[in-house]
C-alpha positions in Angstrom: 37.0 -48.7 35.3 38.1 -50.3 31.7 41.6 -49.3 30.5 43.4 -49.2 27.6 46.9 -48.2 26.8 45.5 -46.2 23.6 41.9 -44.4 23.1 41.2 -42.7 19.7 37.9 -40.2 19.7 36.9 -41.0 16.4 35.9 -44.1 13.8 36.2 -42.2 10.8 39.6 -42.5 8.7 42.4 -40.9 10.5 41.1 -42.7 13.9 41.1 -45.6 12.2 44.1 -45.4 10.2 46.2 -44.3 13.5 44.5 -47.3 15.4 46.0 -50.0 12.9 49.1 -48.2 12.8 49.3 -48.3 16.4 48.3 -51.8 16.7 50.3 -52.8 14.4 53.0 -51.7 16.3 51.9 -52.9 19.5 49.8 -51.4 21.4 46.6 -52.1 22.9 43.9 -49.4 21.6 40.2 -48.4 21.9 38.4 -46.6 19.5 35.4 -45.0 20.7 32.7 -43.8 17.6 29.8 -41.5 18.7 27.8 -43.1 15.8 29.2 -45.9 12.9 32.8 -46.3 12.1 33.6 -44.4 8.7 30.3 -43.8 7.9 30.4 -39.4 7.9 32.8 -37.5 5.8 35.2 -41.0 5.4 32.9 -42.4 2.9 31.5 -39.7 1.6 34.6 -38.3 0.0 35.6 -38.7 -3.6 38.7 -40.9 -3.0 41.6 -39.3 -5.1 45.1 -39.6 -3.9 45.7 -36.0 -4.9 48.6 -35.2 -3.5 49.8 -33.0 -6.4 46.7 -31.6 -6.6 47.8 -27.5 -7.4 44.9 -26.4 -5.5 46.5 -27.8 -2.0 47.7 -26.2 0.4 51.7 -25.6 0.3 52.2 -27.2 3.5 50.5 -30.0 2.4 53.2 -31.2 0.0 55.8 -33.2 2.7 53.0 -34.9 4.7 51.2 -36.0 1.3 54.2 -37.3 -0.3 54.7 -39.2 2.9 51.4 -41.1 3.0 51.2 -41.4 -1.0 54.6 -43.8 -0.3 52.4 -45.7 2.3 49.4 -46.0 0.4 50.2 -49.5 -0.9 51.6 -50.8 2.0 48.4 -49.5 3.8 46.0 -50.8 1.7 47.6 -54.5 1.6 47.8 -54.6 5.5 44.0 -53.7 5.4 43.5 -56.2 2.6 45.1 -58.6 4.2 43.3 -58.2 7.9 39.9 -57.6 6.5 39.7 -60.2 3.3 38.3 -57.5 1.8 39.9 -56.0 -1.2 40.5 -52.2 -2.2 41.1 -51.8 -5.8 42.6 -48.4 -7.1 39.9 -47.6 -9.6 41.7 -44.7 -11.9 45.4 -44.0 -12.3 45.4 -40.8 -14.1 44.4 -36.9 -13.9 44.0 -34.5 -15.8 44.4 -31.6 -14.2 43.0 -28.3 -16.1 44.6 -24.8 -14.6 45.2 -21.6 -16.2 48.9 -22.0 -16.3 50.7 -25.2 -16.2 53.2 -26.0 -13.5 57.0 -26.3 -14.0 57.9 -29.9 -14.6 54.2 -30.3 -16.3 53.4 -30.1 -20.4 50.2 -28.9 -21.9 48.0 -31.6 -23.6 47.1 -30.6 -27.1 43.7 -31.3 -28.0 44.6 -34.5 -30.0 46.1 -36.2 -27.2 42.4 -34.5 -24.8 40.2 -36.4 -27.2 42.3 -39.5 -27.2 42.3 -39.3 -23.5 38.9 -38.0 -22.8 36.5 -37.7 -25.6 34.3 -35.0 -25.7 36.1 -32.8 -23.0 36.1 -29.2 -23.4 39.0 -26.8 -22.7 37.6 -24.1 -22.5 40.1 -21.4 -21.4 41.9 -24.0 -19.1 45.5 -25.7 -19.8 45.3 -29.6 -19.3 48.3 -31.8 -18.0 48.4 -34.8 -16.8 49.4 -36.3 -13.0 49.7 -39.7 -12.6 47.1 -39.8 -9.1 45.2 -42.5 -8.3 42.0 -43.3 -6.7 39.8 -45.6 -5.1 36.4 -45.7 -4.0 36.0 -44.7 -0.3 33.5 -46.7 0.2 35.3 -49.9 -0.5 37.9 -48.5 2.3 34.6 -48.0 4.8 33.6 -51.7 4.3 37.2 -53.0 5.0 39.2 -50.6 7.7 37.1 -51.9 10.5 37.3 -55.2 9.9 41.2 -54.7 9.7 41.6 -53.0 12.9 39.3 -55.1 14.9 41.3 -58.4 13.3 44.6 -56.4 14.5 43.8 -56.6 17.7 41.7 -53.1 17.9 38.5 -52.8 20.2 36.2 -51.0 18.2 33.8 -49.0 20.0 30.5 -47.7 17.7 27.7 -45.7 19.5 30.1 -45.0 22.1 30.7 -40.5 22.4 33.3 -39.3 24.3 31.9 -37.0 26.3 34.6 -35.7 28.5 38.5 -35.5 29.1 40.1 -35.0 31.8 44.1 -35.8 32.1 45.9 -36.7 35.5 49.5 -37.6 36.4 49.7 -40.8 34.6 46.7 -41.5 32.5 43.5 -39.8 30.9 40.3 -40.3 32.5 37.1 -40.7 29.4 33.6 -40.6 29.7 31.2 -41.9 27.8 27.4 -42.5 27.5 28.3 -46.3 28.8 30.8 -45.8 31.4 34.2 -44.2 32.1 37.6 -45.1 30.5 40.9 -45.0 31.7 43.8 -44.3 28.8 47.5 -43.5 29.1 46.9 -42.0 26.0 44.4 -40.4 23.8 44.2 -39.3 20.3 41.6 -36.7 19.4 40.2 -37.5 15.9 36.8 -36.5 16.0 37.2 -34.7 12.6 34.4 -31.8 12.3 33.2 -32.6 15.5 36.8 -32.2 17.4 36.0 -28.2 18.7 33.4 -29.9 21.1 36.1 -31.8 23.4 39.4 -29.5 22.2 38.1 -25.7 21.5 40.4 -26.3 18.4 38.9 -24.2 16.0 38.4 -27.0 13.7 34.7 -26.2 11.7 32.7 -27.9 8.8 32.6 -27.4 5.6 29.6 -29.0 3.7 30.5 -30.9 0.6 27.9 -32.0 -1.6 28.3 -34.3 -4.7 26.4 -36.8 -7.1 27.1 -39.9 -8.8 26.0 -40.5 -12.1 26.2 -43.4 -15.0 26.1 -44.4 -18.4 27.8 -40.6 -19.3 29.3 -41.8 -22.0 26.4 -43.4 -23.8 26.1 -46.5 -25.8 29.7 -47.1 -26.1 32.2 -48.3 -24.0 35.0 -46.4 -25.4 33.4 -42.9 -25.0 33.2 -43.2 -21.3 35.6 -41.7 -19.1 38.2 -43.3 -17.7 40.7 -40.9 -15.8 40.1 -38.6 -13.6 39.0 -34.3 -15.1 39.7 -31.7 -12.4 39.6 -28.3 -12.4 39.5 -25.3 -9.8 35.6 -25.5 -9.6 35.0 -29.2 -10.4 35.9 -32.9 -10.5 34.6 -35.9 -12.0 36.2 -39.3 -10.6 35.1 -42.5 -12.7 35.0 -45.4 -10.6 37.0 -48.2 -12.6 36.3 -48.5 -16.0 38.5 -51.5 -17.2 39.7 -51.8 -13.5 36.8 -52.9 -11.1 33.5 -54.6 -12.4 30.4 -52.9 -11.2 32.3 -49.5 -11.7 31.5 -49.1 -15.4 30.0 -45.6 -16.3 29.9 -44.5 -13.0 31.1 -40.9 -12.1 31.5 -39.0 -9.0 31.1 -35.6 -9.1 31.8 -32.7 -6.7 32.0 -31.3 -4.4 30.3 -28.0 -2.7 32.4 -26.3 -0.4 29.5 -24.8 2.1 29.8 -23.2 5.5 26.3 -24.7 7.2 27.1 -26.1 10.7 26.0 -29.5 10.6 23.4 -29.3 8.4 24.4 -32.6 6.1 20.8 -32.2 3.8 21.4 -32.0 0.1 19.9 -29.2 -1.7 18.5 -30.0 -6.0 19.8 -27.0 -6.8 23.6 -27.0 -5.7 23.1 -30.3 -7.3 22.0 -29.1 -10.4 24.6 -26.4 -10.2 27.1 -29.3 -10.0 26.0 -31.1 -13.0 26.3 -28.2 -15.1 29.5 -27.6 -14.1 30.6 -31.0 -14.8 28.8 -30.9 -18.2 30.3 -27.6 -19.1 33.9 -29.5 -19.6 32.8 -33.2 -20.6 29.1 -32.5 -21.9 28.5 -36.4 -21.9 27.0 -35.7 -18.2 23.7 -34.4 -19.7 23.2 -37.4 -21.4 24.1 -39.5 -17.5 20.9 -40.8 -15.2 21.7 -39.3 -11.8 22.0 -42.5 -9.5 22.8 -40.7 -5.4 23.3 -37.5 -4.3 24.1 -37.0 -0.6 26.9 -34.6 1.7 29.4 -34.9 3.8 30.9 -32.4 6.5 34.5 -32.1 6.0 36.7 -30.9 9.2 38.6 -27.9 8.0 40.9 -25.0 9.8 41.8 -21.2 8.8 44.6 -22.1 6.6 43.2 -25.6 5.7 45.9 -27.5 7.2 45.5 -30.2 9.8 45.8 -30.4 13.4 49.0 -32.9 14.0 50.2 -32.2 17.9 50.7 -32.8 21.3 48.0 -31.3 23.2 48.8 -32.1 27.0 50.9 -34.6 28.5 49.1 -37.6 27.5 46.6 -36.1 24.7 47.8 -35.8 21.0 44.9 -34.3 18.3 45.0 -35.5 14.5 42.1 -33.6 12.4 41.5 -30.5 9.7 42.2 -32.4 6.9 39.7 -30.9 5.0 39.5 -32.6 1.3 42.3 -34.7 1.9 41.5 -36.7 4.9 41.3 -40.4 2.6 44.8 -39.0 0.9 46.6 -37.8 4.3 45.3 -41.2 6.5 48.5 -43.2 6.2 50.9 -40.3 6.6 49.4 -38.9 9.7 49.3 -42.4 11.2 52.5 -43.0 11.0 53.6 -39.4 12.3 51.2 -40.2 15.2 53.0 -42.8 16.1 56.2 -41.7 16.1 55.1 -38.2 18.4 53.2 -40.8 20.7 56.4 -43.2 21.0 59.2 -40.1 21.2 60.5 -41.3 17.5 61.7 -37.9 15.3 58.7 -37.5 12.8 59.2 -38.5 9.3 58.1 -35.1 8.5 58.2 -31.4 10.2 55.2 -30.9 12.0 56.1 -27.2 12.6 53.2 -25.9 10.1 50.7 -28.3 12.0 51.0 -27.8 15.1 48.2 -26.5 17.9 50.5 -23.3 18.8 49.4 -21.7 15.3 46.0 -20.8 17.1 45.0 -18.5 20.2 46.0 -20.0 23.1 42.9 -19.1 24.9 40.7 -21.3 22.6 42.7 -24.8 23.1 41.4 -27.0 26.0 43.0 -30.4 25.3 
């Protein structure tokens, strides 16, 4: 039987993510993908950093201050294992609500159409956040290279199948044979209920990338970030990243369809509207992808951040804010797995908060 000191159930992000954490401080771990490392909701998210996004959760606010201070650090260790670079393409929101926050001013509309040309208020209050983003795709192309340069066995086409925990060590099966761990990290993201009975479900986000919005000239196209309750558009590096020029991500659905991942033309077009209805440019943009991702998501869209047995630990439910919360919830993995106090209270996370009767890990 193989062993391992470490197995992760899951390639996407937070697997990932916890692997190089993990590594990096030692251990030896296996990450086992049913399909292709990254390649579900992990690249199919917008890529903001939002974690003063209003719209979060209130228990979100610790945990994503903690992995927005590890963001750089993060990305330079993967930059520097992989070879492959992740640029922040935008540093700035602006954030439309119908009140603004304490701590936050109200844009006039001089300083909108300075920042944003075009953009229409509409009965929304504009501040601005300094949040960045990147492109999650860039992060798809380099995380598994980084883990498998720290030392990470990297696992793709390999499901874990079944669990079953003994004295000492975890027992794993998998299409190709049985593992032996002496500990395992659930991170299957929408797909963690099948080997936990958490009651972790997907939500279907659908989104669309278009270009050229701005038109003709340069300086009309968007360069920061425009989110409201029902909408975002993300540029993707205008005077940051070349190739990113008037490209614009723009989502997302929020759909409860199982595992349906099929994009529909008409929550597309519902989309673009949307988007056009505060920065009109978008009817003059070619539509260049469309496509969906399944985000993993929980009753009070928190994640799943626990112990769950004596040598199983579960990291999933981050809902929109799995490319946001990856460094933070490495690092808190780690510390659970090694008996370190956790930088941050894990109380509001934990796998207590649902019926015992549905847990199995």
């Amino acid at each position: 039987m193989n062993k391992t000191e470490v197995a992760i159930a899951g390639g996407g992000i937070i697997g990932l993510s916890a692997a190089l954490e993990l590594a990096l401080a030692g251990l030896q771990v296996t990450v086992f993908e049913r399909r292709r490392a990254m390649a579900e909701a992990s690249s199919a998210a917008a890529g903001m950093l939002a974690a003063a996004d209003p719209e979060n959760a209130a228990g979100l606010r610790a945990l994503s201050a903690l992995s927005r201070r590890l963001y750089s650090g993060f990305l330079d260790d993967v930059e520097r294992l992989s070879g492959e670079r992740v640029p922040i393409r935008t540093t700035r929101v602006l954030q439309g609500a119908q009140q603004v926050p304490e701590g936050h001013s109200e844009l006039s509309a001089t300083a909108l159409e300075t920042i944003a040309p075009g953009l229409v208020g509409g009965d929304l209050k504009f501040f601005s956040l300094n949040e960045e983003s990147l492109d999650p795709r860039d992060l798809a192309r380099a995380l598994p290279k980084a883990v498998r340069a720290a030392g990470v066995v990297l696992l793709e086409d390999f499901e874990v199948t079944a669990v079953s925990e003994h004295r000492s060590t975890v027992e794993i099966g998998t299409g190709a044979g049985r593992w032996a761990a002496e500990r395992l990290i659930h991170a299957s993201g929408a797909w963690a209920a099948r080997l936990t009975g958490l009651p972790v479900v997907p939500r279907k986000g659908q989104m669309v990338e278009v270009e050229d919005a701005g038109g003709e000239s340069t300086t009309d196209r968007l360069k920061v970030v425009l989110r409201t309750p029902n909408i975002y558009l993300v540029p993707r590096g205008e005077g940051f990243v070349p190739g990113g020029e008037g490209r614009i991500v723009i989502g997302a659905t929020v759909e409860d369809a199982g595992f349906d991942k099929q994009v529909d033309e008409a929550a597309i077009a519902r989309l673009l509207d949307q988007a056009a209805s505060v920065w009109p440019a978008v009817r003059r943009a070619r539509v260049v992808e469309s496509w969906a991702g399944l985000r993993p998501a929980t009753a009070d869209e928190l994640p799943v951040l626990d112990a769950c047995g004596e040598h199983c630990w579960v990291a999933t439910g981050h809902f929109r804010n799995g490319i946001l919360l990856a460094p933070g919830t490495a690092r808190v993995l780690r510390e659970l797995i090694l008996g370190e106090p956790p930088s941050v209270d894990v109380a509001g996370f934990r796998c207590g908060r649902f019926a015992a009767s549905a847990v199995r890990c």
